[in-house]
N, C-alpha and C positions, 0 to 999 in steps of 0.2 A: 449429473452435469457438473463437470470443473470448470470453475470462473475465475478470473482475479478480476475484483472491482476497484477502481483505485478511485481514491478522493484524496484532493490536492485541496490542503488549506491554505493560502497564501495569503498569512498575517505582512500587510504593504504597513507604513507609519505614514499615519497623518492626510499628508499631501500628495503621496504617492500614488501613481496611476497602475493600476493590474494589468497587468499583461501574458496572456495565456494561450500565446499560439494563435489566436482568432477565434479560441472556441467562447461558448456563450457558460455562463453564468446560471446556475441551475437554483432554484430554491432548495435550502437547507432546514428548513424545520417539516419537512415529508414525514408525514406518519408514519413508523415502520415499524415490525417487531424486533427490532433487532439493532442496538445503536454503540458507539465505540468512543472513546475520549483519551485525554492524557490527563492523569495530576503528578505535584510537584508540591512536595512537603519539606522541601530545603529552602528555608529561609522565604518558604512561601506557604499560602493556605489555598485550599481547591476545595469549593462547592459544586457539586453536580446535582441538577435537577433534573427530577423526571416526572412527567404527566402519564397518565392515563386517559389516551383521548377521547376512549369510547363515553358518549354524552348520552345514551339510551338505559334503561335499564338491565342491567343484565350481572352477571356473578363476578366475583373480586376474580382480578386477574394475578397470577401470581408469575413476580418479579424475580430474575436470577439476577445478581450481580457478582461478577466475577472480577479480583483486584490482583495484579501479576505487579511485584516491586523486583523494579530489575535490581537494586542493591540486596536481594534476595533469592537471587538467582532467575528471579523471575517466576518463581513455585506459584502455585497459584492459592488464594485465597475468596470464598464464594461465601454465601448466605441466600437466603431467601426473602420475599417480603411483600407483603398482600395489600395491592390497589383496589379501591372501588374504583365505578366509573366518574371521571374526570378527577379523579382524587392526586392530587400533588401535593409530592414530599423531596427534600432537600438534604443531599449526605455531606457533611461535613467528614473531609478523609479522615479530618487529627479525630475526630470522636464520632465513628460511623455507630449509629442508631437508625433502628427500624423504622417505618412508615407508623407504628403503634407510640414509638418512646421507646423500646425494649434495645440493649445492647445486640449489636449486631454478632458478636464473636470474633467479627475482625480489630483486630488493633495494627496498626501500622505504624513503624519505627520513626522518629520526629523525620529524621532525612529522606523517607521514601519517597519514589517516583517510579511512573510507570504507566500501565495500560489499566481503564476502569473498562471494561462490555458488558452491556444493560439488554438482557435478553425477557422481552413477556411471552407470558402464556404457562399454560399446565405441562409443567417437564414430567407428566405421566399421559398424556395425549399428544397430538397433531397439533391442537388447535392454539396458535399464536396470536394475540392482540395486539394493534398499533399502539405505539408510544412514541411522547417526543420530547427535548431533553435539549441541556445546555451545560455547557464549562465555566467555572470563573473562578480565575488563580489568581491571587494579590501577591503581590512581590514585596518583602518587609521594606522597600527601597519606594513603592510609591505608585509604581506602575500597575498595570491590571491585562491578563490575557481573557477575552471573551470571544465565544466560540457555541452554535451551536450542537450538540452532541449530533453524529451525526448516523445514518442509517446506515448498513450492509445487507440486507436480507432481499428488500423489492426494492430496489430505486431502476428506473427505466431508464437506462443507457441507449443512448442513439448514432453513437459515431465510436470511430475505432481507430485511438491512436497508439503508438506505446514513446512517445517523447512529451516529455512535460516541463513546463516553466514556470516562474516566479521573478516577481522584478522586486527589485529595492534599493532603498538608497540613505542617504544620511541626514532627512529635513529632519528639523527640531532637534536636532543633537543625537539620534542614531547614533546609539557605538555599539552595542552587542543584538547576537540574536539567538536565536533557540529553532533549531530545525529537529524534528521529531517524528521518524518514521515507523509506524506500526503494521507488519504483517500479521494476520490471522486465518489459520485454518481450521475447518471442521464450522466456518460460522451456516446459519439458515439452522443450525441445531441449539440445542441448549447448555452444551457443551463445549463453547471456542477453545481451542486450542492458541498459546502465543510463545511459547518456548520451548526449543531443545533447538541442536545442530542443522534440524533438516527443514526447519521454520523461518525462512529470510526472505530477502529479495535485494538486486544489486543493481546500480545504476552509475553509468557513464557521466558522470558532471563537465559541463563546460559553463565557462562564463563568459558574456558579451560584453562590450562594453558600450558606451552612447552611439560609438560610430560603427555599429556593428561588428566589431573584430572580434574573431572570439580568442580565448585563452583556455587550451586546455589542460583538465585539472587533473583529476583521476578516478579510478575505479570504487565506489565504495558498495559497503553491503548496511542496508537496514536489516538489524533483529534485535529482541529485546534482549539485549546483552549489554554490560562495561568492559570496562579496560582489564578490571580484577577476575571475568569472568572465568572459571575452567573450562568452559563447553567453546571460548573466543578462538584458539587451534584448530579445533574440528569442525569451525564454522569456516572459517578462512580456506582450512583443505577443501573443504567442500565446493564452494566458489570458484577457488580456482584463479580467478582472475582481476582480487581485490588485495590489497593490502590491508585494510583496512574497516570492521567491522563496529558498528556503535548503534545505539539505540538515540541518540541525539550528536547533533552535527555544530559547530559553528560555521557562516559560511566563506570570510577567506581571512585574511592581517586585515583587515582593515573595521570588520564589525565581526569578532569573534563570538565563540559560543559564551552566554552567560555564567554557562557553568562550568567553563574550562573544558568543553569536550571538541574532541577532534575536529580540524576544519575538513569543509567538501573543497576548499580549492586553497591548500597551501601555497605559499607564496605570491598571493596574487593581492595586487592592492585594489583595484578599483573600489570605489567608494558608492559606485551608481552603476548599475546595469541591468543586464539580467541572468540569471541561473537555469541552466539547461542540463534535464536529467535523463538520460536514455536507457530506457529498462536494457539492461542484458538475460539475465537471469533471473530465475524463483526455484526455492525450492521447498514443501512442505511436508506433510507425512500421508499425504494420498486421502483427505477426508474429502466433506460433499462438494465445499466449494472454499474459495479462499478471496480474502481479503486484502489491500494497502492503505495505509489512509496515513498523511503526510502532513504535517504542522509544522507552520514556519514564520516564526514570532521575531516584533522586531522592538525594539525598545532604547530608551536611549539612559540605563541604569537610573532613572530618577524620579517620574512622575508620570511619563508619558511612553503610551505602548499600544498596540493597536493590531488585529487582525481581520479578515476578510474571507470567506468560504469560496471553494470554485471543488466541481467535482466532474470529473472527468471518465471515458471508458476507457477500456483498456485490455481491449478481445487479439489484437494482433500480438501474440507473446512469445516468446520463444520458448524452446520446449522445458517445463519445469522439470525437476529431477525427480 
Protein backbone atom coordinates (compact mmCIF):
# COMPACT_ATOMS: atom_id res chain seq x y z
CA UNK A 1 0.00 0.00 0.00
CA UNK A 2 1.47 3.81 -0.97
CA UNK A 3 0.46 6.43 1.37
CA UNK A 4 1.42 9.90 1.91
CA UNK A 5 0.46 10.94 5.59
CA UNK A 6 0.91 14.55 6.19
CA UNK A 7 1.04 16.16 9.70
CA UNK A 8 0.82 19.97 9.77
CA UNK A 9 2.46 21.43 12.88
CA UNK A 10 1.28 24.77 13.08
CA UNK A 11 3.52 26.58 15.63
CA UNK A 12 0.54 29.96 16.02
CA UNK A 13 2.65 32.70 18.97
CA UNK A 14 0.97 33.35 21.92
CA UNK A 15 -2.43 35.01 21.21
CA UNK A 16 -2.97 33.58 18.02
CA UNK A 17 -5.96 31.73 16.88
CA UNK A 18 -5.29 28.28 14.44
CA UNK A 19 -6.84 28.04 11.67
CA UNK A 20 -6.99 24.93 9.42
CA UNK A 21 -9.41 24.82 6.83
CA UNK A 22 -12.33 23.77 9.24
CA UNK A 23 -10.80 20.66 9.96
CA UNK A 24 -10.60 19.26 13.65
CA UNK A 25 -7.63 18.96 15.78
CA UNK A 26 -6.46 15.40 16.24
CA UNK A 27 -4.49 14.24 19.47
CA UNK A 28 -0.66 14.10 19.20
CA UNK A 29 0.72 12.01 21.89
CA UNK A 30 -1.08 8.57 19.90
CA UNK A 31 0.96 5.62 20.59
CA UNK A 32 2.82 4.54 17.62
CA UNK A 33 5.62 2.59 16.57
CA UNK A 34 6.97 4.80 14.58
CA UNK A 35 7.61 8.67 15.37
CA UNK A 36 9.42 11.81 13.34
CA UNK A 37 10.91 15.16 14.74
CA UNK A 38 13.31 18.09 13.71
CA UNK A 39 16.51 19.32 15.72
CA UNK A 40 18.60 22.25 15.52
CA UNK A 41 22.18 22.45 16.89
CA UNK A 42 22.81 26.09 15.57
CA UNK A 43 22.98 28.22 18.20
CA UNK A 44 20.37 26.09 19.72
CA UNK A 45 20.06 22.70 21.76
CA UNK A 46 17.22 19.85 21.01
CA UNK A 47 16.19 17.22 23.70
CA UNK A 48 14.12 14.41 22.40
CA UNK A 49 12.18 12.14 24.47
CA UNK A 50 11.00 8.90 24.14
CA UNK A 51 8.78 6.39 26.19
CA UNK A 52 8.04 3.06 25.97
CA UNK A 53 4.38 2.68 26.60
CA UNK A 54 3.97 -0.64 26.94
CA UNK A 55 3.15 -0.78 31.02
CA UNK A 56 2.59 -4.86 31.24
CA UNK A 57 5.33 -7.05 31.55
CA UNK A 58 6.84 -8.12 28.62
CA UNK A 59 10.69 -8.11 26.75
CA UNK A 60 12.97 -4.80 26.26
CA UNK A 61 11.89 -3.40 23.16
CA UNK A 62 14.56 -2.38 20.97
CA UNK A 63 14.73 1.32 19.63
CA UNK A 64 16.11 2.41 15.97
CA UNK A 65 17.02 6.02 15.90
CA UNK A 66 17.91 7.36 12.66
CA UNK A 67 19.83 11.25 12.56
CA UNK A 68 19.90 12.69 8.63
CA UNK A 69 22.06 16.39 9.18
CA UNK A 70 21.23 18.14 6.07
CA UNK A 71 24.57 20.39 6.45
CA UNK A 72 25.83 16.68 5.74
CA UNK A 73 24.17 15.90 2.94
CA UNK A 74 21.70 14.49 4.81
CA UNK A 75 23.69 10.92 4.90
CA UNK A 76 22.14 9.13 7.40
CA UNK A 77 23.41 8.40 10.83
CA UNK A 78 21.62 5.39 13.14
CA UNK A 79 22.17 3.39 16.43
CA UNK A 80 20.29 1.20 18.47
CA UNK A 81 19.02 1.24 22.03
CA UNK A 82 16.93 -1.11 24.50
CA UNK A 83 13.70 -0.09 26.41
CA UNK A 84 12.00 -1.80 29.07
CA UNK A 85 8.39 -1.31 29.47
CA UNK A 86 7.43 2.21 30.32
CA UNK A 87 11.17 2.90 30.52
CA UNK A 88 12.00 6.55 29.46
CA UNK A 89 15.13 8.09 28.23
CA UNK A 90 16.16 11.63 26.88
CA UNK A 91 18.80 12.24 23.90
CA UNK A 92 20.67 15.18 24.09
CA UNK A 93 21.66 15.82 20.02
CA UNK A 94 25.16 17.82 21.30
CA UNK A 95 26.06 14.51 23.44
CA UNK A 96 23.73 11.52 22.23
CA UNK A 97 24.10 8.56 24.84
CA UNK A 98 22.22 5.39 25.10
CA UNK A 99 19.07 4.58 27.27
CA UNK A 100 22.15 2.49 29.47
CA UNK A 101 24.80 5.88 29.68
CA UNK A 102 26.97 4.21 26.86
CA UNK A 103 28.14 6.57 23.78
CA UNK A 104 25.75 6.24 21.08
CA UNK A 105 28.40 6.58 18.03
CA UNK A 106 26.74 9.36 16.82
CA UNK A 107 28.33 12.66 17.15
CA UNK A 108 26.86 15.58 15.50
CA UNK A 109 28.67 18.64 14.17
CA UNK A 110 27.91 21.83 16.84
CA UNK A 111 25.75 23.44 13.70
CA UNK A 112 23.80 20.36 12.72
CA UNK A 113 20.14 20.36 11.89
CA UNK A 114 17.72 17.96 10.48
CA UNK A 115 15.32 15.07 10.68
CA UNK A 116 15.60 12.71 14.05
CA UNK A 117 12.91 9.13 13.19
CA UNK A 118 12.41 6.99 16.28
CA UNK A 119 11.38 3.62 14.91
CA UNK A 120 10.46 0.47 18.01
CA UNK A 121 10.52 -3.00 17.76
CA UNK A 122 12.82 -5.98 16.77
CA UNK A 123 14.47 -4.88 13.27
CA UNK A 124 15.05 -8.84 12.97
CA UNK A 125 11.08 -9.65 13.27
CA UNK A 126 7.42 -7.98 12.31
CA UNK A 127 6.75 -7.27 15.66
CA UNK A 128 6.57 -3.24 16.44
CA UNK A 129 5.88 -1.66 19.83
CA UNK A 130 4.04 1.70 20.53
CA UNK A 131 6.07 4.50 21.67
CA UNK A 132 5.49 8.19 22.49
CA UNK A 133 7.87 11.02 22.36
CA UNK A 134 8.46 14.79 22.39
CA UNK A 135 10.84 17.86 20.90
CA UNK A 136 12.45 20.72 22.93
CA UNK A 137 14.86 23.11 21.03
CA UNK A 138 16.21 26.14 23.26
CA UNK A 139 17.21 28.94 21.25
CA UNK A 140 20.66 30.58 22.93
CA UNK A 141 18.29 33.96 22.36
CA UNK A 142 15.68 32.74 25.00
CA UNK A 143 12.94 31.33 23.36
CA UNK A 144 11.86 27.48 23.31
CA UNK A 145 10.17 25.19 20.34
CA UNK A 146 7.98 22.38 22.03
CA UNK A 147 6.30 19.79 20.08
CA UNK A 148 5.13 16.41 20.53
CA UNK A 149 7.19 13.81 18.36
CA UNK A 150 4.84 12.75 16.30
CA UNK A 151 3.64 9.28 14.75
CA UNK A 152 3.67 7.90 10.88
CA UNK A 153 3.15 4.19 11.10
CA UNK A 154 -1.04 3.84 12.52
CA UNK A 155 -2.56 7.18 12.92
CA UNK A 156 -6.28 6.82 11.72
CA UNK A 157 -6.99 9.42 8.99
CA UNK A 158 -10.55 10.16 8.36
CA UNK A 159 -10.95 12.99 5.67
CA UNK A 160 -9.18 13.60 2.28
CA UNK A 161 -7.79 16.88 1.51
CA UNK A 162 -4.60 17.78 -0.30
CA UNK A 163 -4.72 21.87 0.61
CA UNK A 164 -3.32 22.90 4.00
CA UNK A 165 -3.09 26.05 6.17
CA UNK A 166 -1.47 27.93 8.99
CA UNK A 167 -2.23 31.24 10.37
CA UNK A 168 0.06 33.92 12.04
CA UNK A 169 0.83 36.87 12.87
CA UNK A 170 2.94 39.43 15.01
CA UNK A 171 1.45 39.56 18.86
CA UNK A 172 4.22 39.82 21.31
CA UNK A 173 6.80 41.05 18.85
CA UNK A 174 6.74 38.24 16.17
CA UNK A 175 9.58 38.95 13.81
CA UNK A 176 10.97 35.54 12.61
CA UNK A 177 9.83 32.01 11.88
CA UNK A 178 11.06 28.52 11.05
CA UNK A 179 8.91 26.51 8.51
CA UNK A 180 10.27 23.04 8.33
CA UNK A 181 9.18 20.39 5.84
CA UNK A 182 10.05 16.73 6.30
CA UNK A 183 9.37 14.05 3.57
CA UNK A 184 9.99 10.27 4.43
CA UNK A 185 9.93 7.17 2.61
CA UNK A 186 10.12 3.45 3.07
CA UNK A 187 8.57 4.68 6.76
CA UNK A 188 5.99 1.51 8.68
CA UNK A 189 9.76 -0.14 8.18
CA UNK A 190 12.73 0.11 10.11
CA UNK A 191 14.49 1.55 7.70
CA UNK A 192 13.12 5.45 6.72
CA UNK A 193 14.42 6.68 3.89
CA UNK A 194 14.95 10.88 3.88
CA UNK A 195 17.27 11.90 1.17
CA UNK A 196 18.37 11.78 -2.37
CA UNK A 197 16.80 13.69 -5.71
CA UNK A 198 13.81 11.33 -5.84
CA UNK A 199 12.69 12.16 -1.95
CA UNK A 200 10.51 15.66 -1.95
CA UNK A 201 7.25 16.98 -2.05
CA UNK A 202 6.21 20.47 -3.57
CA UNK A 203 3.51 22.98 -2.79
CA UNK A 204 1.65 25.89 -4.33
CA UNK A 205 1.89 28.70 -1.45
CA UNK A 206 -0.43 31.59 -1.30
CA UNK A 207 -1.21 33.97 1.40
CA UNK A 208 -4.48 35.65 2.65
CA UNK A 209 -4.64 38.43 4.31
CA UNK A 210 -7.35 39.62 7.19
CA UNK A 211 -9.87 40.52 4.41
CA UNK A 212 -9.38 37.59 2.56
CA UNK A 213 -7.47 38.63 -0.48
CA UNK A 214 -5.12 36.29 -1.43
CA UNK A 215 -1.50 37.08 -2.72
CA UNK A 216 0.09 34.62 -4.77
CA UNK A 217 3.50 33.51 -4.00
CA UNK A 218 5.25 30.63 -5.57
CA UNK A 219 6.10 27.04 -6.17
CA UNK A 220 8.37 25.54 -3.69
CA UNK A 221 9.70 21.95 -3.14
CA UNK A 222 10.36 20.52 0.68
CA UNK A 223 13.43 17.99 0.82
CA UNK A 224 16.08 17.57 3.04
CA UNK A 225 18.53 19.65 1.25
CA UNK A 226 20.49 23.38 1.49
CA UNK A 227 21.44 25.95 -0.62
CA UNK A 228 25.14 24.27 -0.83
CA UNK A 229 23.51 20.97 -1.69
CA UNK A 230 24.98 18.98 -5.03
CA UNK A 231 21.93 16.76 -5.26
CA UNK A 232 19.74 20.85 -5.13
CA UNK A 233 19.91 20.77 -9.57
CA UNK A 234 18.62 17.16 -9.80
CA UNK A 235 15.91 17.97 -7.32
CA UNK A 236 14.74 21.03 -9.04
CA UNK A 237 14.78 19.17 -12.70
CA UNK A 238 12.85 16.68 -11.22
CA UNK A 239 10.01 18.99 -10.02
CA UNK A 240 9.74 20.77 -12.77
CA UNK A 241 7.69 23.22 -11.60
CA UNK A 242 9.66 25.06 -8.46
CA UNK A 243 12.33 27.37 -8.34
CA UNK A 244 13.10 26.78 -5.43
CA UNK A 245 14.10 23.82 -3.18
CA UNK A 246 14.84 23.93 0.89
CA UNK A 247 14.51 21.95 3.86
CA UNK A 248 13.36 25.00 5.92
CA UNK A 249 11.40 28.11 4.70
CA UNK A 250 10.94 31.68 6.23
CA UNK A 251 7.40 32.79 5.59
CA UNK A 252 7.47 36.17 3.65
CA UNK A 253 9.58 40.35 4.44
CA UNK A 254 7.87 40.78 6.98
CA UNK A 255 8.70 37.53 9.67
CA UNK A 256 11.49 35.91 7.87
CA UNK A 257 13.31 32.56 8.33
CA UNK A 258 15.48 32.67 11.68
CA UNK A 259 17.95 31.23 9.97
CA UNK A 260 18.30 33.10 6.85
CA UNK A 261 16.60 30.50 4.72
CA UNK A 262 14.55 31.01 1.76
CA UNK A 263 11.08 32.65 2.11
CA UNK A 264 7.53 30.69 0.81
CA UNK A 265 6.12 34.17 -0.27
CA UNK A 266 8.85 36.68 -1.39
CA UNK A 267 7.89 40.05 -1.46
CA UNK A 268 4.83 40.10 0.30
CA UNK A 269 4.49 42.09 3.52
CA UNK A 270 1.52 41.16 5.36
CA UNK A 271 2.18 41.00 8.84
CA UNK A 272 -1.19 38.81 9.85
CA UNK A 273 -2.91 36.19 7.78
CA UNK A 274 -2.89 33.06 6.63
CA UNK A 275 -0.56 30.68 4.55
CA UNK A 276 -1.97 28.31 2.08
CA UNK A 277 -0.07 25.42 0.68
CA UNK A 278 -1.48 23.25 -2.21
CA UNK A 279 0.26 19.91 -2.62
CA UNK A 280 1.29 19.68 -6.59
CA UNK A 281 3.68 16.98 -6.57
CA UNK A 282 5.87 14.06 -4.58
CA UNK A 283 8.09 12.11 -5.53
CA UNK A 284 10.15 9.25 -3.58
CA UNK A 285 12.03 5.94 -4.56
CA UNK A 286 8.95 3.57 -4.82
CA UNK A 287 9.20 2.05 -0.97
CA UNK A 288 6.08 0.84 1.33
CA UNK A 289 4.64 3.92 2.22
CA UNK A 290 5.73 7.64 2.54
CA UNK A 291 5.42 10.25 4.70
CA UNK A 292 5.06 14.62 5.17
CA UNK A 293 5.22 16.28 8.38
CA UNK A 294 5.47 20.13 8.48
CA UNK A 295 6.75 22.65 11.26
CA UNK A 296 6.15 26.08 11.57
CA UNK A 297 7.55 27.91 14.36
CA UNK A 298 6.96 31.32 15.29
CA UNK A 299 9.09 33.52 17.62
CA UNK A 300 9.74 36.95 18.20
CA UNK A 301 14.11 36.40 18.61
CA UNK A 302 14.05 36.76 22.38
CA UNK A 303 12.28 35.02 24.91
CA UNK A 304 8.97 34.16 23.50
CA UNK A 305 8.08 31.32 20.91
CA UNK A 306 5.21 28.97 20.91
CA UNK A 307 3.89 26.07 18.73
CA UNK A 308 0.62 24.02 18.28
CA UNK A 309 0.12 20.30 16.54
CA UNK A 310 -2.75 19.78 13.88
CA UNK A 311 -2.49 16.59 11.64
CA UNK A 312 -4.17 16.29 8.66
CA UNK A 313 -4.92 13.31 5.67
CA UNK A 314 -3.80 13.60 2.67
CA UNK A 315 -5.14 10.48 0.25
CA UNK A 316 -6.41 12.87 -2.74
CA UNK A 317 -2.55 13.24 -4.41
CA UNK A 318 -1.52 13.75 -7.55
CA UNK A 319 0.44 11.13 -9.22
CA UNK A 320 3.87 10.76 -7.38
CA UNK A 321 6.81 10.18 -9.78
Amino acid sequence: MIRLLTLIFAFTALAAVNSYAGLPVNETDTEDPQLVGFFDLRDRETFVQVTNSILEDAESTIIHVQVFNVGNLCNENNFFDAYTPNDTHVYNLRDIVTNDGNPSGVVLPDDAYGIIVVTSGDPNSDIFTSIIGNVRIEDNNGYEYRTNLNGVAEQDFDSSFDQFTFNYNTESGVTLSDVVGIMLDDVTTDEVSAVGPNIWASFDINIYDLNEVPFSCRNVIFACTDQDNPLLPAILEDSGDASVASFEYGINEAIPSSKGAPLLCPNNVNSEGVVELIEIDYSTNDGEDHAFALFVGLNNGNGRGSMDVMWQDSEDLPSGS
